[in-house]
C-alpha positions in Angstrom: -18.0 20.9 13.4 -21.0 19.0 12.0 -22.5 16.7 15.1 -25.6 14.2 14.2 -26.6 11.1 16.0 -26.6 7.6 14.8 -29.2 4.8 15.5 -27.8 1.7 14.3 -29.6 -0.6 13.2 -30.0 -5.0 13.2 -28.5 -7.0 10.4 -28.1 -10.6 9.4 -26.8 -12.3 6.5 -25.1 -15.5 6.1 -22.8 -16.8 3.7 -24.4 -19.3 1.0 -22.4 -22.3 -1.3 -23.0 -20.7 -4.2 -22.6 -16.9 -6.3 -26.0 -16.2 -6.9 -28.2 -13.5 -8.3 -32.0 -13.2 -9.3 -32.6 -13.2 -12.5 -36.4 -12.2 -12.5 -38.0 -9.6 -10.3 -39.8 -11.4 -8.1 -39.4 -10.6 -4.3 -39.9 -13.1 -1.4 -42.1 -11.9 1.6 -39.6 -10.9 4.3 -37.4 -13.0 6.5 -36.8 -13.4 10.4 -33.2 -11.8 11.2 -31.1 -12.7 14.1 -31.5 -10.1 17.0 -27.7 -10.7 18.3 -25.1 -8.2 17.0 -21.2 -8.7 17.1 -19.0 -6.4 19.5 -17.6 -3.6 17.9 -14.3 -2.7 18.7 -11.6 -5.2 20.0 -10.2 -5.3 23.4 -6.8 -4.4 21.7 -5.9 -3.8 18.6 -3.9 -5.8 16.2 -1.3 -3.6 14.3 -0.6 -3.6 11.2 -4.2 -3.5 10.9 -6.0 -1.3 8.4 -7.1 -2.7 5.6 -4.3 -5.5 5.2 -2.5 -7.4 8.2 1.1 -8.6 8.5 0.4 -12.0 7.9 -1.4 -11.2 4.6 1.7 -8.6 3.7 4.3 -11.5 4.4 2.1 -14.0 2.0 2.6 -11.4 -0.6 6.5 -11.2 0.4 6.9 -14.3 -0.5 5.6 -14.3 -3.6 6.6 -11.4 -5.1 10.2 -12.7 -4.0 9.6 -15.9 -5.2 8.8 -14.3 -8.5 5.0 -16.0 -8.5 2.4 -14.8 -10.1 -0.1 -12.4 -10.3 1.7 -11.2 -7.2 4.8 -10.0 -9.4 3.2 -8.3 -12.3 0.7 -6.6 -9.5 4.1 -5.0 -7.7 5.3 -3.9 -11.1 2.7 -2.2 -11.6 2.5 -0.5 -8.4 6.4 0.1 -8.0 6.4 1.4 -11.8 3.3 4.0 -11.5 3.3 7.5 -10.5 2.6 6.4 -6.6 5.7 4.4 -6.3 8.2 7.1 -7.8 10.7 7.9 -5.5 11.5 10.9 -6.9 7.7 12.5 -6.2 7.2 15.7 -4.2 4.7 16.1 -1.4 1.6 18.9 -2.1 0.3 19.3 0.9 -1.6 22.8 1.6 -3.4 24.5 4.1 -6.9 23.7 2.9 -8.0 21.4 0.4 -11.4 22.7 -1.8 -13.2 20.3 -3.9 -16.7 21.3 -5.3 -18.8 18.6 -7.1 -16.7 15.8 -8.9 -13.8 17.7 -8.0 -14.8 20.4 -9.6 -12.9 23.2 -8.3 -10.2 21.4 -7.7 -7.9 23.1 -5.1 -5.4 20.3 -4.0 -7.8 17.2 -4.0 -6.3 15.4 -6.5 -2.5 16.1 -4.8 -4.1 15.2 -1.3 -5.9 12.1 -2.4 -2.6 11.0 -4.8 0.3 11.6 -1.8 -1.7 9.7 0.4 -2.0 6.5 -2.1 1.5 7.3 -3.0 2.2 7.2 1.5 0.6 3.8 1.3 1.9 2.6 -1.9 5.5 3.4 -0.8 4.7 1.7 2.7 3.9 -1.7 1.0 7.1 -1.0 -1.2 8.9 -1.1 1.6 7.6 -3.8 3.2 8.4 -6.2 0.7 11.8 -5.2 -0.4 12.7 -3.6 2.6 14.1 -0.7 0.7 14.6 2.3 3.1 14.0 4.5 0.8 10.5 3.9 0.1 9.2 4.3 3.9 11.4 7.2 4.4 9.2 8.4 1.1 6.2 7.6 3.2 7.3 9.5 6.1 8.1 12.4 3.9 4.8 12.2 2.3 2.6 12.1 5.8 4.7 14.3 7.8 4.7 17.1 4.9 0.6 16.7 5.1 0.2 16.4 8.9 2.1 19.7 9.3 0.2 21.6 6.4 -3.4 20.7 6.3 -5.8 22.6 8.2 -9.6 21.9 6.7 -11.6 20.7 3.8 -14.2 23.0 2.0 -17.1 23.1 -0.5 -19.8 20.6 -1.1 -17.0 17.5 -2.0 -15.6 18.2 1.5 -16.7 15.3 3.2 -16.2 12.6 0.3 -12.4 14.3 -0.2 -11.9 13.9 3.4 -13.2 10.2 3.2 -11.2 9.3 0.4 -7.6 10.7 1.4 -8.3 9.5 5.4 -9.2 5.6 4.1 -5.3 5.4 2.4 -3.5 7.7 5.4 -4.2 4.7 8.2 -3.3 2.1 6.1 0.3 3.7 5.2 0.4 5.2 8.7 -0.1 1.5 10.3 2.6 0.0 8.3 5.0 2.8 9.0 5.0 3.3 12.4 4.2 -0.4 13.6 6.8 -2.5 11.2 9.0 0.1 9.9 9.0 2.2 13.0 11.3 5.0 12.5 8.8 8.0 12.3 9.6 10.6 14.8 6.3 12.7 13.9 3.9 9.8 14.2 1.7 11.6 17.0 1.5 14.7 14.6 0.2 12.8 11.9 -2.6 11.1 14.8 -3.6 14.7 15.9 -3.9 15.7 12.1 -6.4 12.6 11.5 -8.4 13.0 14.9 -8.6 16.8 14.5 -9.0 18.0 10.6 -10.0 14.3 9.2 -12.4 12.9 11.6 -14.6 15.7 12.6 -15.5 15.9 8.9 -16.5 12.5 8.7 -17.5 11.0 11.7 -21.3 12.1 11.6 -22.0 10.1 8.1 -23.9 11.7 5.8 -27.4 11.0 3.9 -26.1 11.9 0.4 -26.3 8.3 -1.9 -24.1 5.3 -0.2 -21.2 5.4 -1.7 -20.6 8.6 0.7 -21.2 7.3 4.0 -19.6 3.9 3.1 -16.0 5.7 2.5 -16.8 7.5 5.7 -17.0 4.2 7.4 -14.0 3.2 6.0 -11.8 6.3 7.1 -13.3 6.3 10.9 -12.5 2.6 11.1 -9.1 3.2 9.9 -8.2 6.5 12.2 -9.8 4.2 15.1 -7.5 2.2 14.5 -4.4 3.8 14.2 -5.2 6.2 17.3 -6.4 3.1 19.0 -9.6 4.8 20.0 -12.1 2.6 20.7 -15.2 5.0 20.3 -14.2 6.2 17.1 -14.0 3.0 15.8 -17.5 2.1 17.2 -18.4 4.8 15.3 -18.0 3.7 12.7 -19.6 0.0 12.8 -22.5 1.6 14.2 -23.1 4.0 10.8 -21.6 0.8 8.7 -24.1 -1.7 10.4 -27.2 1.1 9.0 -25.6 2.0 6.0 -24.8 -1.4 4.3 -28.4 -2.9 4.5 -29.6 0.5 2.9 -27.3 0.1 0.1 -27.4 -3.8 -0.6 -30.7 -5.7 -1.2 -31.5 -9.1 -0.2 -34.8 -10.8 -0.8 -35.2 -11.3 2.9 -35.5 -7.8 3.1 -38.6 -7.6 2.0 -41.0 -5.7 -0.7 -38.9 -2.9 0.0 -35.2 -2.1 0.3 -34.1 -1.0 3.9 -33.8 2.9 4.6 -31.7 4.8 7.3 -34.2 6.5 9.6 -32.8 9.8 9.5 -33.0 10.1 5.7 -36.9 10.3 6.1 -37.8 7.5 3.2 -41.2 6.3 4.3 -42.6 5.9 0.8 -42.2 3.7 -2.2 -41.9 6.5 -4.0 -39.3 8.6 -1.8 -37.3 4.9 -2.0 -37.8 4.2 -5.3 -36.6 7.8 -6.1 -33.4 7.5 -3.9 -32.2 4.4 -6.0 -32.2 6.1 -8.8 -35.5 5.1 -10.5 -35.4 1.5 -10.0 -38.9 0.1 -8.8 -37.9 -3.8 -9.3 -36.0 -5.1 -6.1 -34.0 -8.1 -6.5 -31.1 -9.7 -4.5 -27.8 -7.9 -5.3 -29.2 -4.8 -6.6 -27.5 -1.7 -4.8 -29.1 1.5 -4.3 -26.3 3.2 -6.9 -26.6 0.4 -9.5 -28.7 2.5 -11.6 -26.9 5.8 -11.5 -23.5 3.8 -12.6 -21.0 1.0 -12.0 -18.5 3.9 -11.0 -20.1 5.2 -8.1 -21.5 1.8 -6.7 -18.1 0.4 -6.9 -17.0 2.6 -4.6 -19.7 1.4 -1.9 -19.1 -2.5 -2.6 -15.4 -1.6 -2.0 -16.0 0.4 1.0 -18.2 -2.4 2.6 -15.1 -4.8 2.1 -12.9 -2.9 2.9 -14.6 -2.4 6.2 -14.9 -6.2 6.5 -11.5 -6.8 6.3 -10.0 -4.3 8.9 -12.9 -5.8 11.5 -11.5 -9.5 10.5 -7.9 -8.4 11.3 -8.9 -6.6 14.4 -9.8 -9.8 15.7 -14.4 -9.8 15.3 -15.4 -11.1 12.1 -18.5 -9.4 10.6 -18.5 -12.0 7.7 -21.4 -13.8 8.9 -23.3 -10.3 9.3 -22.7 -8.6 6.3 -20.6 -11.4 3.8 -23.8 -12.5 2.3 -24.5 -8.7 1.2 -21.4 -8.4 -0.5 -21.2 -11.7 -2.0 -24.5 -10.6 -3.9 -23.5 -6.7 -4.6 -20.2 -8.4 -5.9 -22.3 -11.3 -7.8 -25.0 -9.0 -9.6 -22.6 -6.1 -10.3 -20.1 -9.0 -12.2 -22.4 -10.4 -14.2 -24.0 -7.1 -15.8 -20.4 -5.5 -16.1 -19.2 -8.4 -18.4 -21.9 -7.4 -20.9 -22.6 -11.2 -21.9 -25.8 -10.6 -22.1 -28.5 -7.8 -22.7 -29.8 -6.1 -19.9 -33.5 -6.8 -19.1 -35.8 -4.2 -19.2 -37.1 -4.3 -15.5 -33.0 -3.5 -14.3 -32.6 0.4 -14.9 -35.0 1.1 -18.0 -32.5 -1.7 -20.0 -29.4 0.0 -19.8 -26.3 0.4 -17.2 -23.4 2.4 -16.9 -20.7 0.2 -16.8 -16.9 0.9 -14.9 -17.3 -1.4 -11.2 -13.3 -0.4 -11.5 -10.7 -2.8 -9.3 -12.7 -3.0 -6.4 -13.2 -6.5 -6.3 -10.6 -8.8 -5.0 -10.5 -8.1 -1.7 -14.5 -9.2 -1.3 -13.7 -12.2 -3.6 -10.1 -13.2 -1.9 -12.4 -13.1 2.2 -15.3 -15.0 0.6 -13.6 -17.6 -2.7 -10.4 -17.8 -1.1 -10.9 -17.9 2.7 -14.5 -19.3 2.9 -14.4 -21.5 -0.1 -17.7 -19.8 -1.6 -18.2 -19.9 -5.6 -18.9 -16.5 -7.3 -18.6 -17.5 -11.2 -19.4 -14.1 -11.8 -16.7 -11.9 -9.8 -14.2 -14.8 -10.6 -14.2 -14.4 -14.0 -14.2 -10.6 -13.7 -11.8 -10.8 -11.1 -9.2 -12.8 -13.1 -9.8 -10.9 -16.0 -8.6 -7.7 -14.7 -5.6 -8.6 -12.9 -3.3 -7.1 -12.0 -6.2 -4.4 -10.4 -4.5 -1.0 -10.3 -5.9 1.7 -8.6 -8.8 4.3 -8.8 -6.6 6.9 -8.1 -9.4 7.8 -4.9 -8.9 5.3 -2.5 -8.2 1.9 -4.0 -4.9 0.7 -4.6 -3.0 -2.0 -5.6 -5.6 -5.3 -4.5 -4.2 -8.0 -6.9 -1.0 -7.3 -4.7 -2.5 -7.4 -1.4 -5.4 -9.7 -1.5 -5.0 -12.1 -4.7 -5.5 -15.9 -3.9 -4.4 -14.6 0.0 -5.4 -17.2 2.7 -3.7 -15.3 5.5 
């Protein structure tokens, strides 16, 4: 198994009144951070608890059976699409192979669709309280955790990332609301010994990578109630997200993660993807393509939200980071406007993908902070489906949710 140590790093941002991006290139000299870092793991975790808590899953009850909207046409959507069919069939093999994009592809799609189907089915249940949908779940996670024995080729880790982020939060729904699920502990082992050891050392590939990592350890300390794994995973998360976000305060120069080995402007400027102008919001993906840095900005909220429910709020360390990754990604995927020169030669690659109501729910709905921006691209999209990787179903979950 791959072993590598972690140095984490110092991080502050707090949340400001107002959506904002830069609209020039200039940069700011740095700015003092704070020194203090939250705790990590809780004392005792709070289950349900990956990703969406009971409280939040009841506000949605309530509205889908209140008929409310977009709550209703978001669990239409879910109960109607291929990850809510009752009638699907578990693919779940020995080991999964996925080269580059996918590319072979020896089961990842089947792995990475049973386990949004596992989770899908979970939140089925949990607002109809149809049996049949968690005993679908079950059927979905036991036929995996009693099959799957590795991942292979170069996608390997990213694969493993993707599938392990959905597992906890079906797994958490399951076994602590639903709570009929005789092979529970089998489906624990599978996480703790064929998920985690391909994730839990990070990885120095672009962000996005590492960020899903983040993700999945969070959510399998979680659900094994492990309190190192899930430190793990802040402590990658608290280097990771300043070295895929920019802020101003950072200074002249985005921030690296040591063992990468970027200690030029050139070796920095190459890693994000050409881009030489710095401004607030930029992310080290935005120039490669919308796709791929959605995948980061949902990752980091992801994150964000499981910490929140597990009773430490990262908010006031990391909010501000995703307000502005949220902010400047909006504003240049509505195509309102042409795209200066300085930002990526002139041109992005659009499709952020429906990544961004749970970001925009913690910081609009909860913390009463304007994003113009991810508002209107927020409502325009709803209800958000799924990516059919690791994001499902966050009109549903997260939509105008105070909880």
């Amino acid at each position: 198994m791959k072993k590598k140590a972690v140095v984490p790093a110092l991080v502050a941002a707090c949340a400001a009144l107002v959506a904002g991006f830069l609209t020039s290139p200039a940069v700011a000299a740095p700015k003092a951070e704070a020194t203090t870092q939250a705790p990590l793991a809780p004392a005792t975790f709070t289950h349900p608890g990956v990703g969406v808590s009971a409280a939040q899953l009841d506000f949605v009850r309530a509205k889908v059976n209140a008929g409310a909207q977009p709550w209703t046409n978001a669990f239409n959507q879910a109960k109607n699409s291929v990850y809510g069919s009752l009638s699907r069939t578990p693919k779940a093999r020995a080991v999964v192979e996925c080269g580059p994009y996918s590319n072979p592809d020896i089961g990842c799609r089947d792995e990475r669709g049973d386990a949004i189907a596992a989770y899908t089915d979970a939140v089925i249940w949990y607002i109809t309280r149809d049996d049949r949908y968690a005993q679908k779940s079950i059927q979905l996670m036991d036929a995996w955790s009693a099959t799957i024995q590795d991942h292979t080729n170069s996608n390997a880790p990213l694969q493993t990332a993707w599938s392990a982020s959905s597992w906890p939060k079906a797994a958490e729904i399951i076994k602590h609301v639903y709570g009929n699920w005789p092979n529970s502990a089998r489906f624990g082992t599978m996480l703790r010994n064929v998920y985690l050891p391909e994730i839990i050392n990070g990885s120095n590939s672009n962000g996005n990578w590492e960020l899903s990592m983040t993700e999945a350890i969070q959510g399998i300390g979680v659900f094994l109630e492990d309190r190192t794994v899930y430190d793990k995973a802040i402590s990658l998360y608290r280097v990771r997200v300043p070295a895929f976000v920019y802020l101003e305060s950072d200074g002249a120069l985005p921030k690296t993660k040591p063992s990468q080995n970027l200690n030029t402007r050139d070796k920095i400027v190459a890693y994000w993807q050409g881009q030489g102008t710095f401004v607030t919001g930029l992310t080290q993906e935005t120039c490669r393509d919308f796709v791929h840095t959605g995948y980061g900005i949902a990752a980091i909220g992801h994150v964000l939200e499981t910490s929140r429910i597990q009773g430490i709020d990262l908010y006031p360390e990391f909010g501000e980071r995703l307000r502005q990754a949220l902010g400047f990604q909006s504003r240049w995927e509505r195509n309102l406007e042409p795209v200066p020169s300085w930002l990526c030669g002139g041109s992005v690659n659009r499709g952020l993908g429906p990544i961004t109501e749970v970001g925009y729910n913690a910081l609009h709905t909860r913390l009463g902070i304007a994003m113009a921006n991810t508002q209107a691209l927020t409502e325009s999209r709803r209800p958000a489906g799924t990516n059919d990787l690791f994001v499902a179903w966050e009109t549903l979950t997260h939509a105008e949710n105070p909880s």
